[in-house]
C-alpha positions in Angstrom: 12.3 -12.1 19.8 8.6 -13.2 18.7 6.7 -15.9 19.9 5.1 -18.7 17.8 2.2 -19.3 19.9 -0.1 -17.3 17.0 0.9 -20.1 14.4 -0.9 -22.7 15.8 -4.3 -20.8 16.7 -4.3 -19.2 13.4 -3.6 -22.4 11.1 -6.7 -23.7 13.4 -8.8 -21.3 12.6 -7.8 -21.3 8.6 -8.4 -24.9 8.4 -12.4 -24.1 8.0 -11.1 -20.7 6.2 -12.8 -18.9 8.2 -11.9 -16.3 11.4 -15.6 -16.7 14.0 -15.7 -13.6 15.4 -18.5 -14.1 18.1 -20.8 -10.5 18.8 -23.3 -8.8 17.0 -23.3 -8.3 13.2 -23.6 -4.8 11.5 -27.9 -4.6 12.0 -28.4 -7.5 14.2 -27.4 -10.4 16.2 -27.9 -13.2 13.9 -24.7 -11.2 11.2 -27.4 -11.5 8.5 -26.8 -7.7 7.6 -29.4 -5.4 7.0 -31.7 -7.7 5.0 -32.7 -8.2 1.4 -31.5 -5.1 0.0 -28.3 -4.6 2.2 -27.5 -8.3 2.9 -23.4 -7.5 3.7 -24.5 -4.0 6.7 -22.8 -1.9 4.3 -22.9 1.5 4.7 -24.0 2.4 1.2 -26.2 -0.9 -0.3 -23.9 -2.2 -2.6 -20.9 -0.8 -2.6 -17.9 -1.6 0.0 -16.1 1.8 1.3 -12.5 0.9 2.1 -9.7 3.1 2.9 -6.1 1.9 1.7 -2.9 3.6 2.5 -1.5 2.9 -1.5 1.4 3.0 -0.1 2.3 -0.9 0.6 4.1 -2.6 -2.4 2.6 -5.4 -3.8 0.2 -5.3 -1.9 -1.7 -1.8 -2.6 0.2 1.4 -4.4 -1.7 4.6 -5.6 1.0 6.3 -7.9 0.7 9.9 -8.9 -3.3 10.2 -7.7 -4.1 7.2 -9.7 -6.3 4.2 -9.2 -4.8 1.7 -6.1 -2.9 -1.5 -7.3 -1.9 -4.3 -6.0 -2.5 -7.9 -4.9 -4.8 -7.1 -2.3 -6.7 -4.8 -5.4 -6.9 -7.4 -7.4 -8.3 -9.8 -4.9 -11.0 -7.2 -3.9 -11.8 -6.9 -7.3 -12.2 -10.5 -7.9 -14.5 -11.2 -4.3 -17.0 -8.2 -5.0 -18.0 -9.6 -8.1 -18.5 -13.2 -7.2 -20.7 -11.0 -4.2 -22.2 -9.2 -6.7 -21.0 -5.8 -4.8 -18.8 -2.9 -6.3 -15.5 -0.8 -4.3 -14.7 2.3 -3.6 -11.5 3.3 -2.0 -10.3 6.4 0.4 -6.3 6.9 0.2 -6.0 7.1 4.2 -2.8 7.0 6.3 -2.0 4.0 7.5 -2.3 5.3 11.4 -5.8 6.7 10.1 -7.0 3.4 9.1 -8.2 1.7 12.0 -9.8 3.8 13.7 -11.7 5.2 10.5 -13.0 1.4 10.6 -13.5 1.7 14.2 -15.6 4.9 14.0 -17.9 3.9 11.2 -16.0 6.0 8.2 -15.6 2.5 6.3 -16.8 -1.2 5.9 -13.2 -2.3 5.0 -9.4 -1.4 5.2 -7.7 -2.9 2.3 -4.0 -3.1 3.7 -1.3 -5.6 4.7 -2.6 -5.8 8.7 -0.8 -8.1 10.7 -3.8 -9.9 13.0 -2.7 -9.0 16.6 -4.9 -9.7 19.9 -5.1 -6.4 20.4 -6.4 -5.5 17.1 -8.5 -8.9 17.5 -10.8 -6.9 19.7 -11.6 -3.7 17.9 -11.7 -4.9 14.3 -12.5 -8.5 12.5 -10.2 -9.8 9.9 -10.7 -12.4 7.4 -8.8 -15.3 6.9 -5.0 -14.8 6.1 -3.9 -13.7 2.7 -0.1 -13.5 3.5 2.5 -14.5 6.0 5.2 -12.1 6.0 8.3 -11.2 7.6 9.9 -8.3 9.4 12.9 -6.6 7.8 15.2 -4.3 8.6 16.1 -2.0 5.5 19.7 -0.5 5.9 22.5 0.9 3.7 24.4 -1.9 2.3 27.5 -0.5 4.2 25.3 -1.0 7.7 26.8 -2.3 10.8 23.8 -3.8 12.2 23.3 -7.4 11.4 20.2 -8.1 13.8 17.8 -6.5 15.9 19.5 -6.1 18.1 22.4 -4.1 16.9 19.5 -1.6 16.2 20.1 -0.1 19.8 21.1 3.7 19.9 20.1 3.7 16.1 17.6 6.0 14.4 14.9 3.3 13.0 12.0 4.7 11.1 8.3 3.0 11.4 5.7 4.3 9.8 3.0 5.5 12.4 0.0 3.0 13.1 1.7 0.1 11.8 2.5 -3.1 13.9 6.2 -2.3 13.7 6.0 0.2 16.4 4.7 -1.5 18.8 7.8 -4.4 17.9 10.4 -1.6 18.8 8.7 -0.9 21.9 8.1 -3.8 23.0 10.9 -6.3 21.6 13.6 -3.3 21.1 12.8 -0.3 23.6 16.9 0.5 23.1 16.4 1.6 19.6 15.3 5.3 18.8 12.2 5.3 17.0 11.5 8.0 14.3 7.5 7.9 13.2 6.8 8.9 9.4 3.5 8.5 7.5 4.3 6.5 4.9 7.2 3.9 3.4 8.2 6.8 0.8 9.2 9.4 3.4 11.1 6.6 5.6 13.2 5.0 2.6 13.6 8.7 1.7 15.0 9.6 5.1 16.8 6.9 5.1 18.3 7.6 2.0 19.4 10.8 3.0 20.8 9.7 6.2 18.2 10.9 8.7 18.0 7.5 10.0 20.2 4.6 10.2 17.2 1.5 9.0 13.7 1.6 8.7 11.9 -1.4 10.1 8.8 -2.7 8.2 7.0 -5.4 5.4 9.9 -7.6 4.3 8.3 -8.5 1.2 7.2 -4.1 1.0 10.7 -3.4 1.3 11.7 -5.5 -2.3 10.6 -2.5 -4.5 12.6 -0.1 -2.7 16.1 -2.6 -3.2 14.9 -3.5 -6.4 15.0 1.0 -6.9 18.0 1.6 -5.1 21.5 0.5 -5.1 22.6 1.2 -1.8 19.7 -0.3 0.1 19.4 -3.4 1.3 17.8 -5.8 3.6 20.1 -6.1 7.0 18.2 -8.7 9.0 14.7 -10.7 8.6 12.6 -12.9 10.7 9.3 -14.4 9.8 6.4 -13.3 11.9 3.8 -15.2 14.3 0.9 -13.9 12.9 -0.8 -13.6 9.5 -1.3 -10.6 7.2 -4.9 -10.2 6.2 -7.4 -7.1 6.0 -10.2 -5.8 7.7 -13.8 -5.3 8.5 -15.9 -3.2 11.3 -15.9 -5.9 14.2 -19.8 -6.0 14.3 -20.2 -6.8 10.5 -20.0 -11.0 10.4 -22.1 -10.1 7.4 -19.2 -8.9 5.0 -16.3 -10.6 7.2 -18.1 -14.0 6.6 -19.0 -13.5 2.8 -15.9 -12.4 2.3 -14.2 -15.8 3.7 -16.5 -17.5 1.9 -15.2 -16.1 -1.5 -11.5 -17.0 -0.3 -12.1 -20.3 0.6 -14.0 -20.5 -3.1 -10.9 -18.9 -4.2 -8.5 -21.5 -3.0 -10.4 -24.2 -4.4 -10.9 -23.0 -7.8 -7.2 -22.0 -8.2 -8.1 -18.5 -8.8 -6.2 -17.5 -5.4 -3.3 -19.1 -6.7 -3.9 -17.3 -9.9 -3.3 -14.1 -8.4 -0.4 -14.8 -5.8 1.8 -16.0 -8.5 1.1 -12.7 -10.1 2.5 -11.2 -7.3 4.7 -13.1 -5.4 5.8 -16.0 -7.4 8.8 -15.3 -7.7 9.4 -15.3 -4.4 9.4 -18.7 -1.5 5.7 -19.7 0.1 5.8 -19.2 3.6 5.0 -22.3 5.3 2.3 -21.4 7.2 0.4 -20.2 3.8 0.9 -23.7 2.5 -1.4 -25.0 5.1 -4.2 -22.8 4.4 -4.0 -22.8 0.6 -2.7 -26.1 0.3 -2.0 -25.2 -3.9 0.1 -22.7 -3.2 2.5 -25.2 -2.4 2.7 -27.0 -6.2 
């Protein structure tokens, strides 16, 4: 099972709203960016390149080669005009996303990202904009109950995703089966190809809400936040971009736009702590 020792360190951190990442900034030590004309480092003055895998309900969708949705595209939206900057987006798979970051292809991955240590020290990510949990999506006539009935069992992850590196390491008994995206795993589990697919517990509500014979088999909150991602030597952008959230939470406008998308659903706790309205 996970550890809580994440909570405390994170809800630390969050209390100033921002994540310090100490290093050098995208042009130079003091993370001032580029100067006057490219304040944020960005690759192109101006305009934020971010991939997104469109394929993580509520969060970001691209349906049928359209524009990305989502929660996460809506609060981009909102943050790059109070920065006076514009965004682009590259659909990327989700296993191609961090290291397109890594290697200099983006400034930004606009995704559900769970903030890990070891992701801690190849990316920075800004303050947390979700706490989410991990689900196990079954048929409804499943046997398994908990993780741990997973063993022997076919469980789909998608590839790049924190999820399977939690089979590995919490569940090496189950058989992992690695697909690109949700769609191919909810289809193969549809089909019978595998017995659960393990992922976003709050992803997986579009795909019940689609299908009667899905449901969720087992849930557990996670020990770390959701949040997206910058290059780890551009403070710049990583910084402004707090900035905006904690402006955000202040003004209500945060709240604005998680109500949109998730009010229908409960707060997690440790989200209460760092937007504090949420909670009204």
């Amino acid at each position: 099972m996970m550890h809580v020792r994440r909570i405390a360190s994170t809800l630390a951190l969050a209390g100033a709203m921002a994540l310090v990442v100490t290093g050098c900034s995208a042009a130079n030590s003091s993370g001032t960016g580029d100067g006057d004309d490219n304040p944020y480092g960005l690759m192109t003055p101006g305009v934020i390149l971010s991939a997104t895998s469109g394929d993580q309900p509520y969060f970001t969708t691209v349906e049928n080669g359209g524009e990305p949705e989502g929660f996460l595209i809506d609060l981009n939206a909102e943050i790059t005009k109070r920065l006076g900057l514009t965004i682009e987006y590259k659909q990327t798979p989700t296993a191609g996303e961090i290291p397109g970051l890594t290697s200099g292809q983006f400034d930004m991955v606009t995704g559900g990202f769970g903030v890990t240590d070891k992701r801690e020290e190849a990316v920075n990510f800004s303050t947390a904009i979700y706490w989410d949990t991990i689900a196990l999506l079954a048929p409804k006539d499943t046997t398994m109950s908990a993780f741990e009935d997973m063993k022997g069992k076919r469980i789909g992850v998608v590839t790049g995703s924190i999820q399977v590196e939690f089979l590995k390491n919490n569940h090496p008994e189950a058989i992992p089966v690695l697909f690109q995206g949700t769609n191919a795993a909810v289809s193969a589990l549809n089909s019978g190809s595998v017995d659960g697919f393990v992922w976003s517990g709050v992803s997986m509500k579009p795909y019940i809400d689609q299908y009667d014979s899905l449901d969720i088999a087992y849930s557990e909150p996670v020990d770390h936040a959701t949040s997206v991602m910058f290059q780890k030597s551009n403070h710049a952008l990583t910084n402004a971009y707090n900035e905006q959230l904690e402006t955000m939470a202040k003004d209500g406008s945060f709240k604005e736009l998680y109500d949109k998308y998730f009010g229908d659903l409960p707060v997690p706790k440790p989200m209460t702590e760092i937007y504090p309205n949420l909670a009204d």
